[in-house]
C-alpha positions, -999 to +999 in steps of 0.1 A: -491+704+079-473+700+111-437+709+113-412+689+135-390+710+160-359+707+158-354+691+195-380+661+175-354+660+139-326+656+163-338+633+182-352+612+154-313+612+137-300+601+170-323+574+175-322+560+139-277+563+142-275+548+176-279+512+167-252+519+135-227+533+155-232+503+183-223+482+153-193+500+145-180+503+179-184+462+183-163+456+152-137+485+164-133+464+192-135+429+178-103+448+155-081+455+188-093+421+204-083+403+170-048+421+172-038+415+204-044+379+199-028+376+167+005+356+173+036+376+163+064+361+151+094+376+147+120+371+119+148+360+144+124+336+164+146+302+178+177+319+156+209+306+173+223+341+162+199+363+179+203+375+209+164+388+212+134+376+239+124+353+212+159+342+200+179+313+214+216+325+215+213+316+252+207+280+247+233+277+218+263+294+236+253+271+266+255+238+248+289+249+232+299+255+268+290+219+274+310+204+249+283+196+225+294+211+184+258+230+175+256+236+136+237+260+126+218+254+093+192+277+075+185+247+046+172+215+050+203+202+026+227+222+048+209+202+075+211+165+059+247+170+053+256+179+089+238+151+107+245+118+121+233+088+134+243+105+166+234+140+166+203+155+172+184+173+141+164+207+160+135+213+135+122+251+141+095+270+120+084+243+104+055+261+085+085+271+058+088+235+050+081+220+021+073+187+006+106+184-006+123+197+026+101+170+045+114+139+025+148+151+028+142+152+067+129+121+067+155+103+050+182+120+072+203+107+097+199+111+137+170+122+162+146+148+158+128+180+178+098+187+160+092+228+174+053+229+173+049+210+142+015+211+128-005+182+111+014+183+077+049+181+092+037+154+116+020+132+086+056+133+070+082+129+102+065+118+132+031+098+110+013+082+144+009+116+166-018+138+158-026+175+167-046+182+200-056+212+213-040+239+232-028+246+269-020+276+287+004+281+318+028+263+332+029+228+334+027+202+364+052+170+368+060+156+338+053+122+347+067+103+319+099+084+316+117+110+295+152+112+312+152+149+299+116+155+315+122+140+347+153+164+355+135+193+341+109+192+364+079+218+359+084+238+327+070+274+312+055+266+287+033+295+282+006+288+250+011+258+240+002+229+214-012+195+224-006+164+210-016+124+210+002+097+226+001+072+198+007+033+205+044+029+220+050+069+222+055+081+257+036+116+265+051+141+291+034+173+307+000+154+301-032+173+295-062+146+298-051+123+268-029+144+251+005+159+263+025+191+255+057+168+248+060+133+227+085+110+222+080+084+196+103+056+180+102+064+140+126+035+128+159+037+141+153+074+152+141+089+182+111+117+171+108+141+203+072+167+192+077+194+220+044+221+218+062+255+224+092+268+218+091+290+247+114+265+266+140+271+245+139+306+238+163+332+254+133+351+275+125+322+289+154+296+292+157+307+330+119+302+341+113+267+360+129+236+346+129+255+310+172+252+308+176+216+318+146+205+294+162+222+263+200+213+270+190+177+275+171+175+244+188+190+224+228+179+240+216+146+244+240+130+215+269+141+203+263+169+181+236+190+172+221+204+142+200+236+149+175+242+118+164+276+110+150+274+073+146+302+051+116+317+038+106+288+005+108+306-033+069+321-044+050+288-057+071+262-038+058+231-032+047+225+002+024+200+007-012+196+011-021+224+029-055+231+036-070+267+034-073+270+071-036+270+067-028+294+043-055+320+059-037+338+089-047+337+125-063+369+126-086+362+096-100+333+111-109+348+137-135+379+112-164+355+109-165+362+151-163+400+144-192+400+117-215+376+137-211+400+169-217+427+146-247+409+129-260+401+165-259+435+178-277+453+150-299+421+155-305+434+190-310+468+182-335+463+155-352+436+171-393+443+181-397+454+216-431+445+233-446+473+255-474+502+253-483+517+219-466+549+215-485+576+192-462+599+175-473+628+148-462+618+117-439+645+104-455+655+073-493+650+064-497+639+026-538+648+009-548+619-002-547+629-040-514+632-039-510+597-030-531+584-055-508+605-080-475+593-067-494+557-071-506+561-103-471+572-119-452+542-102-478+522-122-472+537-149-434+539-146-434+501-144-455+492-170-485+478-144-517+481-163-525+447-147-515+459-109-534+494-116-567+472-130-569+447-102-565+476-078-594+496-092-618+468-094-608+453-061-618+488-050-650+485-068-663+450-057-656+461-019-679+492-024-708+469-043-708+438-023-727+455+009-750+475-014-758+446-031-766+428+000-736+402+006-710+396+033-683+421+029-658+388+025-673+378-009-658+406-026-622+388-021-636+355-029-631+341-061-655+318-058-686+347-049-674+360-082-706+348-105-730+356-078-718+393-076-718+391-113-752+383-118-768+402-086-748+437-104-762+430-141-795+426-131-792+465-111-779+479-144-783+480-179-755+462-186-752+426-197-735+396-177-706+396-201-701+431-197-700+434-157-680+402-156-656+420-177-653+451-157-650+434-127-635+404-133-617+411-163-577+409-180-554+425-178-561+459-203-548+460-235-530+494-236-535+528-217-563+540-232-584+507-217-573+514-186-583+550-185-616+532-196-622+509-168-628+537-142-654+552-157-673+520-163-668+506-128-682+541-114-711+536-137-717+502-124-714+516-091-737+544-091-764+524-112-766+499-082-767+526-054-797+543-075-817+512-081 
């Protein structure tokens, strides 16, 4: 028996873990990749109140400098109740919406901005536009008609949502067919779907045209009503929102992981083409011993009719070329009468009886198939002698 060194084991063990710990390393990675692009949100995003990067105390102090009253409201009741026909609803996290907080928008007075609605809040407020894709950057001219576009000029708007420009809507900040800010006619109201809320947001109020475009959208009637909702109660309605809604940005993005994953085990297990390598198996086995190990996993699993066919297969390969045949008949089924025949009339047994032995069912119980050996080896060594 040979014995592996131990420069052969280790080498084995690294060989065999390299391609699981390439796996591992590609989702590890695929991990960080998924967490840097997972969109945080704070809790005081667009809050009037909050002075934070991602806040927008900036815009609301500058609008009450202006003149323009800017209420403030964290329901969508509180909301109804404060606006006119000429005041200017601000509609921000609009995923905490629900069905009922959309038919109370819709029924309330005065213009809306629609912060980066998605597809259910636009079916209820703003029904002909229709999600796009996404744009990154800064923008060009806004080449629209929008008064508070035109003296905005070019604006951050960092990541941002896309949207259609539905039949008598005018799209600003266009990208191909679709545009990062919509104004649309909804009945008597004015529906403006801006794609970011970078513009209005303290870090970024001072970048580009970012300050005019928010003041004049926002101060462009009398008042102002700046909507912040509140987190709905557990199992509150809202809306018809599909699962790729509900599952978080980051989950989407695990089928990616697992398929890089899948792909790079793929790789590593993949057959490689190139000169036959011999290598000395580690461990030589007698033959015996095989058979043993053989013969108990018949046993273990009940295969009298696997063990059988396995012994006579044996047997008809070792009498077709003494009895003269092509070495292929002993597979054929169809040789099966001639080998039948040419072995009865070698040995003293019958047709019947040879036909059984090698042709025969499955046996009965153990003690037939401790039978069939010694009659196939009789069969066997009364055709060699003859």
């Amino acid at each position: 028996m040979t014995v592996p060194t131990a420069r052969q084991v280790a080498g084995r063990r690294l060989r065999a873990s390299r391609g699981v710990a390439g796996a591992l390393l590609a989702v590890v990675l695929v991990a960080i990749i998924l967490a840097a692009l997972r969109p945080a949100t704070p809790a005081d995003a667009l809050d009037p109140a909050s002075p934070g990067q991602d806040g927008a105390r900036a815009l609301a102090e500058i609008l009450r400098q202006r003149g323009t009253p800017l209420t403030v409201a964290r329901t969508t009741t509180d909301a109804a109740e404060h606006s006119t026909s000429d005041s200017v609803v601000v509609v921000t996290r609009p995923g905490r919406l629900t069905r009922t907080d959309l038919l109370r928008l819709s029924a309330a007075p005065g213009d809306l901005v629609l912060v980066a609605p998605s597809a259910r809040v636009l079916a209820a407020l703003a029904p002909t536009v229709e999600e796009g894709g996404r744009s990154y950057g800064d923008s060009g001219p806004p080449d629209c008609p929008v008064p508070a576009a035109q003296q905005a000029g070019t604006i951050a708007f960092g990541s941002s949502l896309t949207y259609t420009i539905p039949a008598g809507a005018t799209g600003c900040y266009r990208e191909g067919d679709q545009a990062r800010l919509v104004q649309v006619p909804v009945g008597s109201r004015t529906v403006t779907v801006l794609g970011s809320a970078a513009p209005l947001t303290n870090a970024h109020l001072d970048e580009e045209g970012d300050a005019a475009l928010a003041l004049n959208l926002v101060g462009a009637r009398s008042s102002a009503v700046w909507l912040v909702p509140d987190l709905p109660p557990p199992g509150a309605d809202r809306g018809d929102r599909s699962l790729g809604d509900m599952v978080p940005f980051g989950w989407r993005l695990l089928p990616v992981g697992l398929a890089v994953a899948v792909v790079l085990v793929a790789l590593w297990r993949m057959r490689r083409f190139g000169p036959v390598v011999a290598e000395a198996l580690p461990v030589v086995v007698r033959s015996a011993e095989t058979i043993e190990g053989r013969s108990r996993l018949y046993r273990a699993h009940h295969a009298r009719g696997s063990a059988a066919e396995a012994l006579r297969a044996s047997a008809r390969a070792r009498l077709v070329p003494l009895l003269g045949l092509p070495r292929g008949a002993a597979t054929d089924p169809a040789a099966a009468p001639e080998i039948v025949t040419a072995v009865a009339r070698r040995t003293t047994h019958d047709e019947a009886a040879v036909g059984h032995a090698l042709y025969g069912p499955e046996p009965a119980d153990d003690a037939a198939l401790v039978a069939l050996p010694g009659l196939l080896d009789d069969l066997e060594r009364q055709v060699r002698d003859s």
